[in-house]
N, C-alpha and C positions, 0 to 999 in steps of 0.2 A: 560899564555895567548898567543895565537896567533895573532902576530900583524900585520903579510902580508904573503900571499901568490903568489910565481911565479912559473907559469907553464905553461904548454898546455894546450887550452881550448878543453878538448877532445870531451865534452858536452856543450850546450847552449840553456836555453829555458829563455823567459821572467823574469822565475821566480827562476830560478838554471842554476850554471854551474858548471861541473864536473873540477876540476885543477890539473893533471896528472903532481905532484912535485916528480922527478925522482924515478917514479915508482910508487910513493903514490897515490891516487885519493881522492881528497876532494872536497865532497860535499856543494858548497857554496850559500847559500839562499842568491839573489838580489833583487833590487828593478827597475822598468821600468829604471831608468833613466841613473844606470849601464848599463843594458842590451845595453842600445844605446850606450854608449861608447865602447862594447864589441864586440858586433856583427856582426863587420866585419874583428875582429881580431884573431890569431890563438893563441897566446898565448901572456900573460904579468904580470901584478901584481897586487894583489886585497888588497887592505887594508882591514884585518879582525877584527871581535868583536867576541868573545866566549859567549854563553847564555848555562850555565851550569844550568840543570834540575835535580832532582833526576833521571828522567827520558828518560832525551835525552840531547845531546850536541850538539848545532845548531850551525854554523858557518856562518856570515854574513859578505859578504861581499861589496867593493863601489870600484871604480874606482877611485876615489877623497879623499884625505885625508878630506878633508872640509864638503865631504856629511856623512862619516863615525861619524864624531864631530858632526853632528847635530842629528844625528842617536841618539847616546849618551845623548844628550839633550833632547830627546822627550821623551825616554825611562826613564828617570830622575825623569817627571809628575808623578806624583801619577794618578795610571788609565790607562797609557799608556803602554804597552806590544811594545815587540819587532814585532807581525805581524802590530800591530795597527800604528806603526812608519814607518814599511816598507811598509805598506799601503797609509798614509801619502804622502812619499816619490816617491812610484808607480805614485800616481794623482794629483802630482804636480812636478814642478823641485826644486831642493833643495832651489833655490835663490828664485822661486818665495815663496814656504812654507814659510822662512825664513820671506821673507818681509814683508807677509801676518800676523806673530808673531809680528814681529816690529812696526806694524803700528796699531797692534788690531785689524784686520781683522777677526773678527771671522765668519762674515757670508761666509766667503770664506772656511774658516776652514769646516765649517757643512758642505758645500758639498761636504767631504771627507767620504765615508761608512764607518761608524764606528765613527763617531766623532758626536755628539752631541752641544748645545748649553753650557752644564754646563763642556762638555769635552774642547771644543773649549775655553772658558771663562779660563778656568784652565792653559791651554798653555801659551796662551796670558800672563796670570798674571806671572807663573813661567817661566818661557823665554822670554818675553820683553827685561829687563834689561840684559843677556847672551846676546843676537845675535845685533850683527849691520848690519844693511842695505846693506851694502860691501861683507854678509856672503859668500857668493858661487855664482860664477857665470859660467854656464854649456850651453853648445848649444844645440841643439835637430838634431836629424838625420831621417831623414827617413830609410824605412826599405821595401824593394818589395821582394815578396813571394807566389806565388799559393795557399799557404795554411794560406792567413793573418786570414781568419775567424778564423781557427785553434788552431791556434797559441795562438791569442787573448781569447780563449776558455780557453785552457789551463792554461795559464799566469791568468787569473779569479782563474778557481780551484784551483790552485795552494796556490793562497791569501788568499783560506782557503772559498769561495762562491761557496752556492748548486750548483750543476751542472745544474739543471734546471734555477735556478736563471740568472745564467752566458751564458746559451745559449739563456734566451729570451733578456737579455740585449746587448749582439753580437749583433742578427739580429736586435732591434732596432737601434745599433751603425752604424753598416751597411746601413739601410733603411734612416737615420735621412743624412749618406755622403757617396753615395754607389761608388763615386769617388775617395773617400781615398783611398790611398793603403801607409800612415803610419803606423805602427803595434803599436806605442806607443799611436798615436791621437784614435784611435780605441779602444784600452784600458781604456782610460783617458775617454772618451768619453762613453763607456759601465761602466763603474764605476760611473760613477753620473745618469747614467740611472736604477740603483740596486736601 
């Protein structure tokens, strides 16, 4: 297992960032709320999780030991996948997901794509009792860029949404706060717009 990586951030997109570990380059799948803790930095350390496939070896990584545990937690549900966690994770921040678990929040849950009422019901039930109220507490950053639509485009596809899906959801993100120029609000934002 891989349990952290430090390196140069040679790459950085919403939804990956390249970690150039003396000479190595690993390709690490994040979630928005890393992104913001990264994204103005050149290089540092990513607490990792391995998802061994027959198929593929995906590398995930978090900026926060506490978001990587909860990672772990979601993916734990019967039904829950590693994208559907980092999806999760993407449209929400870790404390508020968490609290929303804690409290049985499930109507907050469903408006996460990909999460459903008997998915959302299932969290709650297997994770209540795991997480406390205290779990992770993260800040939020803005992000300015010429290319937020872009970006936000990308950081969609990436999460595994049609391309068509993700560009009508943008320009509604867009239209609904054409004043934003947070690149995470705009994701978050276009994601409960799918």
């Amino acid at each position: 297992m891989i349990a952290f990586v430090t390196g140069n951030f040679v790459y950085k997109s919403p939804a990956v960032v390249h970690v150039d570990v003396h000479g190595v380059g690993y390709e690490v799948q994040i979630s928005l709320n890393t992104y913001s803790k990264i994204q103005a930095l050149d290089k540092g350390s990513l607490h990792t999780w391995l998802h061994i496939k027959e198929d593929a070896h995906t590398l995930y990584g978090f900026f926060e030991i506490a978001e990587k545990n909860l990672f772990t937690q979601l993916i734990s549900v019967n039904g829950v996948g590693t994208s559907t966690a980092r999806m999760m994770l993407s449209a929400m921040r870790p404390d508020e997901l968490a609290q929303a678990i804690v409290t049985g929040d499930t109507l907050t849950l469903e408006k996460i794509k990909g999460i459903g009422k008997k998915s959302a019901e299932r969290i709650v039930l297997e994770l209540r009792d795991k997480l406390n109220k205290n779990y992770i507490e993260t800040t939020s950053s803005a992000f300015r860029n010429n290319t937020l639509e872009t970006d936000a485009l990308n950081a969609l596809i990436a999460l595994g949404i049609a391309r068509t899906a993700a560009e009508n959801a943008v320009k509604k993100a867009v239209a609904s706060a054409p004043s934003s120029e947070n690149l995470e609000i705009l994701i978050k934002t276009a994601l409960q717009l799918i």
